[in-house]
C-alpha positions as CSV (number, residue, x, y, z in Angstrom):
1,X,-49.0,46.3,-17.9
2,X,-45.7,48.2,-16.8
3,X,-45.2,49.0,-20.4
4,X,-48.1,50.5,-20.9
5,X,-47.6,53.0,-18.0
6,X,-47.1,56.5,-18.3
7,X,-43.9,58.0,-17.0
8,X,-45.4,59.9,-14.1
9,X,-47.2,56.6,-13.1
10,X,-44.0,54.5,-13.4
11,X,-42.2,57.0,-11.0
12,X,-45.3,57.0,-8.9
13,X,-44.6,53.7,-8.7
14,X,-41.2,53.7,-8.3
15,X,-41.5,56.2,-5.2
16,X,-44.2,53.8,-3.6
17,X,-41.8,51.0,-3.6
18,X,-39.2,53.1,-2.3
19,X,-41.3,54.7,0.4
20,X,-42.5,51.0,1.6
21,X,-38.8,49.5,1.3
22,X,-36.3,52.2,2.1
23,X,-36.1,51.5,5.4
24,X,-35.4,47.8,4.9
25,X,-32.5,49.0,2.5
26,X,-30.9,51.5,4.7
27,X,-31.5,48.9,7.5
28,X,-29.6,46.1,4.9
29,X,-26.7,48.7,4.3
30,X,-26.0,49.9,7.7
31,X,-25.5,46.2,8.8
32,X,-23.3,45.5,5.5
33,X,-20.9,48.5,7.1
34,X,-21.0,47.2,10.3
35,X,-20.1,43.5,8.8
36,X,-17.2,45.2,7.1
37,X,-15.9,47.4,9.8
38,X,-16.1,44.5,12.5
39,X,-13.8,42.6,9.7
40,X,-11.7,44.6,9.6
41,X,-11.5,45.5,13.5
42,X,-11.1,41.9,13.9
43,X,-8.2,41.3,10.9
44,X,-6.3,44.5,12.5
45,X,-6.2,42.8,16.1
46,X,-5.6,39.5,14.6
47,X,-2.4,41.3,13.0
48,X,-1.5,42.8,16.4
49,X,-1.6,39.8,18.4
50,X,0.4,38.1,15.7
51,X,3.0,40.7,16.0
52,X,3.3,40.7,20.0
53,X,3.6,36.8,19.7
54,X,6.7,36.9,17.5
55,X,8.2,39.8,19.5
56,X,8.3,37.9,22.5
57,X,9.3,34.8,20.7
58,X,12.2,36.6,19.0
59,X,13.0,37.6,23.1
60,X,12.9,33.7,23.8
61,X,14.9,32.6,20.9
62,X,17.3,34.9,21.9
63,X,17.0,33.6,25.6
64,X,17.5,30.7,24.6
65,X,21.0,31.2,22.6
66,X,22.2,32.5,25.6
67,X,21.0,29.4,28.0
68,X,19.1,32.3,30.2
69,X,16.5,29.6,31.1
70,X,14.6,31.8,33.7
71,X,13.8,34.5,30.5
72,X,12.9,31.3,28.1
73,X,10.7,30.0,30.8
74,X,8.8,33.5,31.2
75,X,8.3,34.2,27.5
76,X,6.6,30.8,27.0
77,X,4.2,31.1,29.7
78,X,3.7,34.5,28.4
79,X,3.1,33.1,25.3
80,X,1.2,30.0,26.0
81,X,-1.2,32.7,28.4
82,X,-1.7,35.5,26.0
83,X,-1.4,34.0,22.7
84,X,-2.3,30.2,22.9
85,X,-3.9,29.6,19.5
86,X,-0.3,30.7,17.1
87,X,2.1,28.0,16.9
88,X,4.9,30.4,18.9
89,X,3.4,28.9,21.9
90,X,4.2,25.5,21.1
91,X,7.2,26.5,19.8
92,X,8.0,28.4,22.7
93,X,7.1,24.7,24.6
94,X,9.6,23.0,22.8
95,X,12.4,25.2,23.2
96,X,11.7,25.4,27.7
97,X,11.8,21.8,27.5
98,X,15.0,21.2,25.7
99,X,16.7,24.1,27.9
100,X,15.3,22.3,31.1
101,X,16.8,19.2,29.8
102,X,20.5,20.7,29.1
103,X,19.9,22.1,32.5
104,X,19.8,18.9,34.2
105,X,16.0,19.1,35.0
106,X,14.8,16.2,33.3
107,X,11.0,15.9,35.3
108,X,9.8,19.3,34.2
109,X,11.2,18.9,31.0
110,X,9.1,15.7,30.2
111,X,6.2,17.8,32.1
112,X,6.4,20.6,29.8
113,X,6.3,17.7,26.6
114,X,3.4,15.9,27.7
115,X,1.5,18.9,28.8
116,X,2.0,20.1,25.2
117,X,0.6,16.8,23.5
118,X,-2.4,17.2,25.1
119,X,-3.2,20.9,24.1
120,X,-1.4,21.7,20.6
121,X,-3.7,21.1,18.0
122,X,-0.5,20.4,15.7
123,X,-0.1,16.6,14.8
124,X,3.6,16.6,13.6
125,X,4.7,19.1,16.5
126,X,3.2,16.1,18.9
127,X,5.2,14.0,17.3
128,X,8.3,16.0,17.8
129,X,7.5,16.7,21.5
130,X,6.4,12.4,22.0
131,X,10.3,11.8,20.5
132,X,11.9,14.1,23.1
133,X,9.9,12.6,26.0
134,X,11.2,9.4,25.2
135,X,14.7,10.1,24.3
136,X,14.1,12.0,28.1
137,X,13.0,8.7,29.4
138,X,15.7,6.7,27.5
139,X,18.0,9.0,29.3
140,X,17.2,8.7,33.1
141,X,17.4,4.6,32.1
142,X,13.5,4.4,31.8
143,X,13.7,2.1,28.2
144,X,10.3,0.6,28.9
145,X,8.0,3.8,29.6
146,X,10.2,5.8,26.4
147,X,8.9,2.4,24.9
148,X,5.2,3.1,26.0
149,X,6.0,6.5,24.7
150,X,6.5,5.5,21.4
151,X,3.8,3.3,20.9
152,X,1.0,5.3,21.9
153,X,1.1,7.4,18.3
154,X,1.3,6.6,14.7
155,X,4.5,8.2,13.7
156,X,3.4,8.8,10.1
157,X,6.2,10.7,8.2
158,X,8.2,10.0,11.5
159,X,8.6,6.7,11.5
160,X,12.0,6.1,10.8
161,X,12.5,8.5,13.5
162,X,10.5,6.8,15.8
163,X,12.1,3.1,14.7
164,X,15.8,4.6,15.5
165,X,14.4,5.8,19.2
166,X,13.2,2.4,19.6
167,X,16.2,0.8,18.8
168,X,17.6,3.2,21.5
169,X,15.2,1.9,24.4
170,X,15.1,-1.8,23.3
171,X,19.4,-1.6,23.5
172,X,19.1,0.2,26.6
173,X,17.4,-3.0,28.1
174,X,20.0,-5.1,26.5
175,X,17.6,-6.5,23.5
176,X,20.7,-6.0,21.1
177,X,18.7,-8.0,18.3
178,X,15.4,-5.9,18.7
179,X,18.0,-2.5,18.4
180,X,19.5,-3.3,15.4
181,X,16.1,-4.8,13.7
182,X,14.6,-1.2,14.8
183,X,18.3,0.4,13.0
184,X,17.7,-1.3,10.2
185,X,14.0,-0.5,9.6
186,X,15.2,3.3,10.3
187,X,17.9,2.7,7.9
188,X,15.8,1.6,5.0
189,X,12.7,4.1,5.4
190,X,14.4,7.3,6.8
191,X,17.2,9.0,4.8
192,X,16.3,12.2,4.4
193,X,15.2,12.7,8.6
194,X,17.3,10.7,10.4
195,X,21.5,10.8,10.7
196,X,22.2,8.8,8.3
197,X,26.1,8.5,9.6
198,X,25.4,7.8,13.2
199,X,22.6,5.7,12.4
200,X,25.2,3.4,10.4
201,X,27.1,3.6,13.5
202,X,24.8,2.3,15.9
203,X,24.2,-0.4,13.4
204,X,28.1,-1.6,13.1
205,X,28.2,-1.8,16.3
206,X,25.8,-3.7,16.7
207,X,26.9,-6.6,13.4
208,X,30.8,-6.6,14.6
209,X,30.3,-7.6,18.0
């Protein structure tokens, strides 16, 4: 038994069982480095791509202040090309689509919307974008297909949102009582994201007449 061995014949030991596993350690350490060193390769470029994506979003927001739609429209593609998985790229979406809208180009604004929905990976930005097509939609007198719009998601924290944009469309067609039902239901479930004031508005409107 071990205990019983002498100290020369426990280090004899000791050396065969290095002899026969060294190899395997150095083998076991050499990949640990490795492991750490790709890490931290990897964590290094992570950080630089993070830091070129909100560079040349900072560029775009500042585009965009300006209304220079030709440098907002670059940045995002730039964006949406080089960096595609950080959430300045579907940020960068959002902000070409509202510029194209101010700009009177209401088609590749809604283009730019619904291309987004089916690539961001980010439910509540979807949401944002499926609310601005069919505002779009209520805008160029298109009430039913902002009304297709709507339906085709579960609004979730956005409903009251989603109820006031309805009540939009459905008074657009003329469906005075479906608007202010929609108001109301807005009214009841959405204080604190909707416009509260204008949303009262809209509704008096609607009950004096």
């Amino acid at each position: 038994m071990d205990e019983f061995l002498s100290e020369n014949e426990q280090w004899e030991r000791v050396k065969g069982w290095l002899k026969q596993n060294l190899p395997w350690l150095l083998a076991g350490v050499a990949i640990a480095a490795v492991g750490v060193l790709g890490w931290r390769w990897w964590q290094a470029r992570e950080e630089r791509q993070l830091l070129a994506a909100a560079a040349s979003y900072e560029t775009l927001v500042k585009a965009f202040d300006k209304g220079d739609l030709e440098v907002v429209i670059t940045q995002a593609d730039a964006l949406t090309k080089d960096h595609p998985d950080t959430g300045y790229a579907d940020q960068a979406q959002l902000a070409v689509a509202r510029l194209l809208a101010d700009n009177k180009q209401p088609e590749q604004a809604v283009a730019r919307l619904q291309q987004l929905l089916t690539t961001t990976d980010d439910s509540e930005l979807a949401l944002i974008a499926r609310l601005r097509v069919a505002r779009i939609q209520i805008d160029q007198k298109q009430p039913d297909a902002a009304l297709a719009t709507l339906a085709a998601a579960e609004p979730g924290a956005f409903a009251p949102r989603f109820a006031e944009t309805r009540g939009d469309a459905l008074l657009a067609k003329g469906d005075r009582d479906g608007a202010l039902k929609a108001y109301r239901e807005a009214q009841a479930t959405g204080a604190a994201v909707v416009d509260v004031d204008l949303l009262t508005l809209k509704i008096n409107d609607l009950t004096r007449s």
